[in-house]
C-alpha positions as CSV (number, residue, x, y, z in Angstrom):
1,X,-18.4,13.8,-2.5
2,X,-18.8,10.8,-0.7
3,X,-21.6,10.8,2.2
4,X,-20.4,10.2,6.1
5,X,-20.9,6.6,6.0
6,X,-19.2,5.8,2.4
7,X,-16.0,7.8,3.5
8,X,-15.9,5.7,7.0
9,X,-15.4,3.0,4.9
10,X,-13.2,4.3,2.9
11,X,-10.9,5.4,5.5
12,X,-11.1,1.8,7.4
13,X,-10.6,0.3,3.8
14,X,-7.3,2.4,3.0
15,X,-5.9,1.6,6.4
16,X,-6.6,-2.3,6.2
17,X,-4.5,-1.7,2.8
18,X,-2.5,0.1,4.6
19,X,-1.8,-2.2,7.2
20,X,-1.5,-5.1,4.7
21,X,1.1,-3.5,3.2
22,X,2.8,-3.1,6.3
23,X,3.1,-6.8,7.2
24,X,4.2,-7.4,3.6
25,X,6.9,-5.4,4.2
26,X,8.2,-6.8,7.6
27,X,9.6,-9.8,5.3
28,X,12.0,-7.2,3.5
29,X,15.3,-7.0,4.9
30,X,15.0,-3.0,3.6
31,X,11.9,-1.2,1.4
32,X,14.3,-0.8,-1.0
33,X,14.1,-4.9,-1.4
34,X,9.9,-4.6,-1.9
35,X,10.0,-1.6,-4.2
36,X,12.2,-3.5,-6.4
37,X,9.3,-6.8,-5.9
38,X,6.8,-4.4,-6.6
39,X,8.1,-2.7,-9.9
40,X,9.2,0.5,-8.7
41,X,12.4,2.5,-9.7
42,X,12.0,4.5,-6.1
43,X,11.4,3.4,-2.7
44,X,10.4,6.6,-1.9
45,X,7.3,5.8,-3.7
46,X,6.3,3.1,-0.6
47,X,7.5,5.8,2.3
48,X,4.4,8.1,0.7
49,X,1.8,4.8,0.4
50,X,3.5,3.2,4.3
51,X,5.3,6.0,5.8
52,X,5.1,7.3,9.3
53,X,2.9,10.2,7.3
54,X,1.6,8.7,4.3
55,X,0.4,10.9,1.3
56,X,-0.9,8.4,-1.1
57,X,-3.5,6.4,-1.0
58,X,-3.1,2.9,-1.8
59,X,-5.6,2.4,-5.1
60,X,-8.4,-0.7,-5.8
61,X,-5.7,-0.7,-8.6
62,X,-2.7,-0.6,-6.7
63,X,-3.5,-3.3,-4.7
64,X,-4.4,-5.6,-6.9
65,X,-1.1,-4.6,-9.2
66,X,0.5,-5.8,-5.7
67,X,-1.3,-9.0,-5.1
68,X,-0.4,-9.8,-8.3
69,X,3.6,-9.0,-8.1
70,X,3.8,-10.4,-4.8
71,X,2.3,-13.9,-6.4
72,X,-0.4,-13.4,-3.5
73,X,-3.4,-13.3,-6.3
């Protein structure tokens, strides 16, 4: 379990990812457009990493899986 400090960053680092993400996705004319970029089979993958309610976090993994499809790595 992580202690009160190492979640704070945690939270602030999953919502700069978060955010990231976000302005990435402002270039697409739809998320359907990105999640085909990005690999997946189902936008509905991004509405649970971006959504107005998001339910995923976005991974260490992920986001370098991203940097790297988006040629930004």
């Amino acid at each position: 379990m992580a202690t009160g400090n190492a979640k704070k960053h945690l939270d602030r680092l999953a919502q700069t990812r978060r955010s990231n993400l976000l302005r990435v996705a402002e270039r697409y004319k739809t998320q359907r457009e990105l999640a085909k970029v990005l690999g997946f089979s189902q936008p509905s993958y991004l509405s649970q990493l971006i959504g107005p309610r998001p339910s995923r976090p976005i991974t260490e993994r992920s986001a370098r899986l991203f940097e790297a499809r988006l040629g930004l790595a």
